[in-house]
C-alpha positions, 0 to 999 in steps of 0.5 A: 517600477513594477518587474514585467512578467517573463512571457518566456517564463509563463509560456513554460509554466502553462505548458506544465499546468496543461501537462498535469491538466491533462493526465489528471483523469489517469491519476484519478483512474489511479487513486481510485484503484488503490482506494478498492484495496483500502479501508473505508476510512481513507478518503481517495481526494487525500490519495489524489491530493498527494498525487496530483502535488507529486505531479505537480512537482514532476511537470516542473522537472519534466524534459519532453526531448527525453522523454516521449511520454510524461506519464511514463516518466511520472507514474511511478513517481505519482503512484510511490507518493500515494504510498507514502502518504498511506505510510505516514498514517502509520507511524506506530510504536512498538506497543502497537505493532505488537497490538497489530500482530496479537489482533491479526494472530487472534482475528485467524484463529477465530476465522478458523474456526467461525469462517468470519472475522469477530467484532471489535468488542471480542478482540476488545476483552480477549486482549483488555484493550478498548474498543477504540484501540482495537479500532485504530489498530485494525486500521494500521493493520488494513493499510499496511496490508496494501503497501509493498513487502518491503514497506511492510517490512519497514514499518511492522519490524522491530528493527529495519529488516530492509537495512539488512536486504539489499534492494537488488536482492530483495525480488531475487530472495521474495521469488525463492521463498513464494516458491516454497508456498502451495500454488494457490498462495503463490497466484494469490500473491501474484494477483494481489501485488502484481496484477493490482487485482483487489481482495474482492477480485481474487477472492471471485477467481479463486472462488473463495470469500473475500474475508478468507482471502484477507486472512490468506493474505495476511498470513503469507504477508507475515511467513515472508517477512519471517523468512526474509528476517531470518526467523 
C-alpha cells in the first residue's frame, strides 16, 4: 500500500519553499554585489547557486517564533557560503602563493613606475613562467583580494596565522595596526570592507584610478597580514 503524503508535512515544506522564493531577489541583489568586487572569470549564477543552496538549507532550520525576520536570521549565513565558494577556488600550494606574491611585488613596482599594470607576457619572461600560469595565478590573487582579512590570511600564509590570533582579538588587534596607516589608507580600507564600496567606487571618492587603488589595496592587504604574523 502506497504511504499517504503527510499534508502537515508538505504544509511546512511549501511554506520554507515560499521563504527562499521570497527573499530570492535580496540574495540576487547580494550575489551581484559581490560580483563588482570580482574578476571576469567568476560567473555570479555560481555565487547565487552557493547561496540560494545555503538558504535552502536555512529555511529548513528557520523558527519564525524566534526570529522576526528570516533574512536577518540568513544573510549572513547565505553571504559566508559565497565566500566559501570563492575560497574553494583557491586551494593553492606553497609554490603558488610564492608565484602570487612574486606577481603582485612586481605588478607594484611596474605600476610605480609606468601608472599602469603590465601584461601578462612582462610578468611571464620576468619570472620564467608561462603566460597561463601567470593568468591562473592573478586570478588566485584577484579573488583573494575580496575575501576578509582573516580569509586572507588563512589561504596566503605559509602556516595558519588565524590559529595564532584568537577571533575575539583578531578586530581589536586589525583596529591597532589601521591606526598606524595614513588617513587615506585607513578610509580606503574602511570602504573596501566595511561599507562594501567596489574598487571603482573608492577609486571615484578619492579621485584616483581604480587600478591604483587595487595596488593600494593589495599593498595594505599585505602590511596587515605582516603585522598580525608578527614579521
Amino acid at each position: 500500500m502506497q504511504k499517504q503524503p503527510n499534508p502537515y508535512a508538505q504544509t511546512i515544506k511549501k511554506e520554507q519553499d515560499d521563504i527562499v522564493l521570497a527573499y530570492t531577489p535580496a540574495l540576487r541583489a547580494m550575489a551581484f554585489r559581490l560580483k563588482e568586487r570580482l574578476p571576469s572569470h567568476i560567473d555570479v549564477s555560481d555565487l547565487m547557486g552557493a547561496g540560494l543552496e545555503e538558504m535552502v538549507r536555512l529555511s529548513r532550520k528557520y523558527d519564525k517564533e524566534r526570529n522576526d525576520s528570516f533574512w536577518g536570521y540568513a544573510q549572513k549565513r547565505v553571504y559566508g557560503a559565497m565566500l566559501d565558494f570563492l575560497r574553494g577556488l583557491d586551494v593553492v600550494s606553497r609554490a603558488d602563493r610564492t608565484l602570487v606574491k612574486n606577481i603582485d611585488a612586481l605588478v607594484n613596482e611596474y605600476f610605480n613606475k609606468f601608472e599602469r599594470e603590465p601584461e601578462d607576457e612582462y610578468l611571464a619572461a620576468m619570472l620564467e613562467e608561462s603566460v597561463e600560469k601567470i593568468r591562473e595565478a592573478r586570478n588566485v590573487s584577484a579573488v583573494v583580494g575580496v575575501l576578509s582579512i582573516d580569509d586572507q590570511m588563512e589561504l596566503m600564509s605559509e602556516e595558519n596565522t588565524f590559529e595564532r590570533v584568537e577571533r575575539e582579538d583578531l578586530i581589536e588587534k586589525i583596529t591597532q595596526i589601521l591606526n598606524e596607516f595614513e588617513e587615506r589608507d585607513q578610509l580606503i580600507v574602511q570602504l573596501y570592507y566595511y561599507e562594501e564600496l567596489s574598487l571603482k567606487e573608492i577609486g571615484e571618492i578619492l579621485q584616483i584610478s581604480e587600478g591604483r587603488i587595487s595596488q593600494i589595496h593589495k599593498r595594505l592587504m599585505e602590511k596587515i597580514r605582516k603585522k598580525l604574523e608578527g614579521k
